[in-house]
C-alpha positions in Angstrom: 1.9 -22.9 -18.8 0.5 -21.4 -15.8 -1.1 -18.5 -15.3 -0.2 -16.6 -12.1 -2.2 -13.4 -10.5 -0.1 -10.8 -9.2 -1.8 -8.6 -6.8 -0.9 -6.1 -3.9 -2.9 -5.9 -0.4 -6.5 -4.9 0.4 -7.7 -1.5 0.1 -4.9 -0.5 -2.4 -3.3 2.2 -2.8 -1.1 3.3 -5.5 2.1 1.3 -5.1 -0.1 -1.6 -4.6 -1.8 -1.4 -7.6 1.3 0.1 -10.2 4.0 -2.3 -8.4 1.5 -5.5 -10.0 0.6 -3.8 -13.1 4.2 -3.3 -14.1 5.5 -6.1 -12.4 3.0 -8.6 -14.3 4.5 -6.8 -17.7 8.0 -7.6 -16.6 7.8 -11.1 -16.3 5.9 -11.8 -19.4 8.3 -10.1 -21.0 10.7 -12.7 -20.0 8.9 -15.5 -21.7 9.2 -18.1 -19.1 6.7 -19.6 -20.2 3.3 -18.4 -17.6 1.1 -15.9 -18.2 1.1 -13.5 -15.2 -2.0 -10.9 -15.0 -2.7 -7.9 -12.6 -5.4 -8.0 -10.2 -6.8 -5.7 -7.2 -8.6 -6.7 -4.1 -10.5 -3.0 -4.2 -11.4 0.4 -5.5 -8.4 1.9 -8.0 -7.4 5.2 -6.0 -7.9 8.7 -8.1 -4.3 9.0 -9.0 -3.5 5.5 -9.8 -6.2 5.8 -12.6 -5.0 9.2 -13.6 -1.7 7.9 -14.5 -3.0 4.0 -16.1 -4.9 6.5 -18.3 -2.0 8.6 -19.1 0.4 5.8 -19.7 -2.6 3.7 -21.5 -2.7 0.9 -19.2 -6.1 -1.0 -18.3 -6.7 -0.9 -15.0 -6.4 -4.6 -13.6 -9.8 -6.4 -12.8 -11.1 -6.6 -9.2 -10.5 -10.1 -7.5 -13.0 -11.0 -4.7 -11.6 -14.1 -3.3 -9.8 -17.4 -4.4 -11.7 -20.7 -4.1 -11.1 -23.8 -3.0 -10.6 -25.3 -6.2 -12.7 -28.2 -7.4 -11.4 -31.8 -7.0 -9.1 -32.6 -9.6 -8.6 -29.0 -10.6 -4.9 -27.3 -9.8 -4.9 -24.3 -7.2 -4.7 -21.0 -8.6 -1.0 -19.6 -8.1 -1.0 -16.1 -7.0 2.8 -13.7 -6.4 1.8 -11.0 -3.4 2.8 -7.3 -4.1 3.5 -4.7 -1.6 1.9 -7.4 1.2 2.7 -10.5 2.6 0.5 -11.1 5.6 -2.6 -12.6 5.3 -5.2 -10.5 7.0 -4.4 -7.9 4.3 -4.4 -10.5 1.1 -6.8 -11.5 -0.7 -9.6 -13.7 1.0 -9.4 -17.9 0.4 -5.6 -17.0 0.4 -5.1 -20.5 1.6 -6.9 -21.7 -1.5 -3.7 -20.9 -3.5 -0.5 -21.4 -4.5 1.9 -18.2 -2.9 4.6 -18.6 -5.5 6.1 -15.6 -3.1 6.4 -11.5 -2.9 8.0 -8.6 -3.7 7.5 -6.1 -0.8 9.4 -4.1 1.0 7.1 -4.8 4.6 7.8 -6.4 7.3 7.7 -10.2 7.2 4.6 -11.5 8.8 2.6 -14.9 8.5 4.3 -15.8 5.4 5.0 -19.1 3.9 5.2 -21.3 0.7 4.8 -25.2 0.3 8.0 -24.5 -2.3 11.0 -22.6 -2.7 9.7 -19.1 -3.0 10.3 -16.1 -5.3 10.6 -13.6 -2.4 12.0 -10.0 -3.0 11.7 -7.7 0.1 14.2 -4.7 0.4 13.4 -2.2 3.1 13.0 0.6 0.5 10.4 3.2 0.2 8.2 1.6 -2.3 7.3 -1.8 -3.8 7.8 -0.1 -7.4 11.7 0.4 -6.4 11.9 -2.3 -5.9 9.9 -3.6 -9.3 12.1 -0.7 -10.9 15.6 -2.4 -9.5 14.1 -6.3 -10.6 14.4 -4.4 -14.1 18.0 -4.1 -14.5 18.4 -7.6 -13.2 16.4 -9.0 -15.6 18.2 -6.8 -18.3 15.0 -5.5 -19.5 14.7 -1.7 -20.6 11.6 -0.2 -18.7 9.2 1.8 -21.2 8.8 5.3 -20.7 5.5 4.2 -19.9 6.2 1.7 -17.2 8.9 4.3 -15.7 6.0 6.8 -15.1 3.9 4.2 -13.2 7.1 3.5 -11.2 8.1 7.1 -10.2 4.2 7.8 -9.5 4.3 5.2 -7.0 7.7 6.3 -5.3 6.2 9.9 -5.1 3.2 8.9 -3.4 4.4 5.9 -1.1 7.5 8.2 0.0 5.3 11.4 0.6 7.4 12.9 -2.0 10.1 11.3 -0.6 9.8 13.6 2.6 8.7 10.3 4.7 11.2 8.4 7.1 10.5 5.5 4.7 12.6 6.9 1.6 16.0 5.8 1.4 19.2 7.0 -0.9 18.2 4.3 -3.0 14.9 5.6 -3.9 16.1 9.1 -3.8 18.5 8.2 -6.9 15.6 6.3 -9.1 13.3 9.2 -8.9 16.1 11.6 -9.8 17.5 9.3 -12.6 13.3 8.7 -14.2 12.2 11.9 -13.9 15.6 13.4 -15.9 14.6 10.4 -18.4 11.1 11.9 -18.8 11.8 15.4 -18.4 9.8 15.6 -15.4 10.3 18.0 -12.2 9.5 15.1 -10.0 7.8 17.5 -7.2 5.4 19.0 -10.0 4.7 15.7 -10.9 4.3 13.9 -7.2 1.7 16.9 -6.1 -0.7 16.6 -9.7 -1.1 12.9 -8.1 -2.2 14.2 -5.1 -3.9 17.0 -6.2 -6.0 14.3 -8.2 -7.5 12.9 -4.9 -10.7 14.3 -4.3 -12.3 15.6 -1.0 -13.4 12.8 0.9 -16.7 12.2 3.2 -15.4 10.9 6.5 -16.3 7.3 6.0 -13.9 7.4 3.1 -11.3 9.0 5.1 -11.4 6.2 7.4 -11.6 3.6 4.7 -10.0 4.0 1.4 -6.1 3.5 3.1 -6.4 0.6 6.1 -4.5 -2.3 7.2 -5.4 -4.9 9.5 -2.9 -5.7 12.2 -2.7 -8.4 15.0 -1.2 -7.0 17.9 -0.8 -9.3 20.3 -4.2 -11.1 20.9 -5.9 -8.2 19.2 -7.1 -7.1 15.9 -5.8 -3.5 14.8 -6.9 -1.3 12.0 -4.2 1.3 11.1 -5.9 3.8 8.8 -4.0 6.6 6.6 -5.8 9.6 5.2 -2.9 12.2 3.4 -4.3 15.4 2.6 -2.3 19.4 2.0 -4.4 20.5 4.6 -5.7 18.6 7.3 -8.2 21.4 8.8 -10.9 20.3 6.3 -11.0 17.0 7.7 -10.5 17.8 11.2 -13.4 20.5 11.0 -15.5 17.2 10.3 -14.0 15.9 13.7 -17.7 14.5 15.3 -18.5 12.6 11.7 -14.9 11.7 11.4 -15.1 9.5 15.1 -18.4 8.2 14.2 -16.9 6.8 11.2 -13.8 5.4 12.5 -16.3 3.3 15.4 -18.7 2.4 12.7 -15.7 0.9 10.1 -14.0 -0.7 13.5 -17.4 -2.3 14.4 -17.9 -3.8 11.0 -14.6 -5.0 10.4 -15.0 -7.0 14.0 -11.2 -5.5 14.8 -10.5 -4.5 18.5 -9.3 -0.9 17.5 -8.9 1.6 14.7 -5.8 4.1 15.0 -6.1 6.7 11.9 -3.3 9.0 10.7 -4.7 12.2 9.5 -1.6 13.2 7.6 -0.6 16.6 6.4 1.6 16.7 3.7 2.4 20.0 3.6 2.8 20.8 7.4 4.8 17.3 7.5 2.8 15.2 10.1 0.0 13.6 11.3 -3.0 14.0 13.8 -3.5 10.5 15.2 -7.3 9.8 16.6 -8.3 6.3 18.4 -10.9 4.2 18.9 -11.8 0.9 21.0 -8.7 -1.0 22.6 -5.8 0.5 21.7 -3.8 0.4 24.7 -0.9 -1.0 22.3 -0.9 1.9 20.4 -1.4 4.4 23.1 1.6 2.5 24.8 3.7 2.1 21.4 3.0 5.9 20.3 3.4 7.6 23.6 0.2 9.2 23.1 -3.2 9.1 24.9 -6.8 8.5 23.3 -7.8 12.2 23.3 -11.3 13.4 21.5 -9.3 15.8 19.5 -6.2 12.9 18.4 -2.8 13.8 19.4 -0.5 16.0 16.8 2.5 14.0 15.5 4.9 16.2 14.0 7.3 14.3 11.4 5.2 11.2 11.4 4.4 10.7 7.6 4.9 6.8 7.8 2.0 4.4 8.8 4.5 1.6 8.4 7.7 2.8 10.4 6.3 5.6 12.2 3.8 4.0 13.7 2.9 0.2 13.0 6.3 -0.5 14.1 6.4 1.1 17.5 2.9 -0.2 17.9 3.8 -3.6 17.3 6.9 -3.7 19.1 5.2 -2.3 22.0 3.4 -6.3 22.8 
């Protein structure tokens, strides 16, 4: 028996974390004979332990980084969630066995030694996709495991409101929510109603993803909020912030997404080289950031263009 981490892509956020919590319970459940856990590679975001609380789960335990293992000793064997590229997994990566993913990203620096258990569906969440794996394993979600699922299609979709959300999505959170006798918009806005104001450094950090871009490193930061005046009144602290986070992390350039929920876009703000973006977006490096209306997706709304710009 082998016992396999599950585990979704730095700086979590929701889907990240529920998608390998209720992922690692399906495949114990069927029996095949590993032992599959939950981990995180950071802090468990507000809602996500608003709803392990609610549904009684434990919140998985934090892994640092995989080492090389000892001479003699078998590599530890590892399934991604919500990721697949590298420079957003877990660090010593290469010191494991990828036994493969379930995402729904696009396919980056990915690759297995065997053949690979590899699930990506361009849906609007990992947990649709963890929801649909389910039914084809003929195992009967808990009402339990069905709330993690529809809290992490709420949030990933932006209530389903982002580009991202597809039919498919649109009829799982119907057909849960009617299971649970839940009004699936009450329920999406608690969850983000449970994120609390953050200080501008946490704005910039608590939702990144590292990018290369051509021969450049690209941070691609997220902050969703129902009203983006509070953080954009912090403007000056909010620029310091990004630079400081960019300068740490060593990357070339930091784009962050100051999304509004409610008014159903994003103020975009730059800093260092981000000619790609600039050139991908269609948008200058302005002091104030550029207003995006519609943009709600960091991954097809603007990673894509971004990257398809080199």
């Amino acid at each position: 028996m082998s016992t396999i981490y599950l585990f979704g892509h730095k700086n979590p956020d929701n889907d990240a974390i529920l998608s390998s919590v209720v992922l690692a319970q399906l495949l114990n459940a069927t029996d095949d004979g590993n032992h599959y856990i939950a981990r995180r590679l950071g802090p468990v975001p507000p809602e996500t332990k608003k709803v392990l609380e609610e549904c009684g789960f434990e919140e998985p335990e934090l892994l640092g980084s995989i080492p090389e293992p000892a001479e003699g000793e078998p590599r530890q064997k590892v399934l991604l969630c919500d990721h697949n590229e590298s420079v957003q997994s877990v660090d010593g990566l290469y010191n494991a066995d990828v036994l493969g993913a379930v995402d729904h990203h696009r396919i980056g620096d990915f690759h297995t030694v065997q053949p690979a258990f590899y699930v990506c569906l361009p849906w609007g969440s990992t947990c649709s996709i963890v929801y649909y794996l389910f039914s084809c394993y003929g195992v009967e979600p808990t009402k339990e495991q069905k709330r993690c699922l529809l809290a992490a299609m709420l949030t990933d979709t932006v209530m389903l409101k982002s580009p991202t959300a597809t039919d498919r999505d649109r009829a799982f959170v119907s057909e849960i929510s009617a299971d649970l006798g839940l009004d699936p918009m009450a329920f999406g806005m608690a969850l983000f109603d449970a994120r609390p104001a953050l200080t501008p450094d946490k704005m910039v950090s608590t939702d990144i993803k590292e990018f290369e871009v051509g021969d450049k490193r690209l941070l691609i930061g997220q902050y969703e909020t129902v009203n983006k005046k509070t953080a954009l009144d912090q403007l000056p602290a909010l620029r310091e912030a990004m630079e400081a986070y960019r300068k740490e992390k060593g990357a070339d350039g930091l784009v962050l997404c100051v999304t509004d929920i409610i008014e159903e876009g994003s103020q975009v703000l730059m800093c260092g080289d981000t000619e790609a973006a600039q050139k991908g977006l269609g948008i200058a490096d302005v002091p104030e950031g550029v207003w995006m209306p519609g943009v709600l997706s960091r991954k097809k709304q603007v990673a894509a263009p971004i990257l398809a710009s080199v």
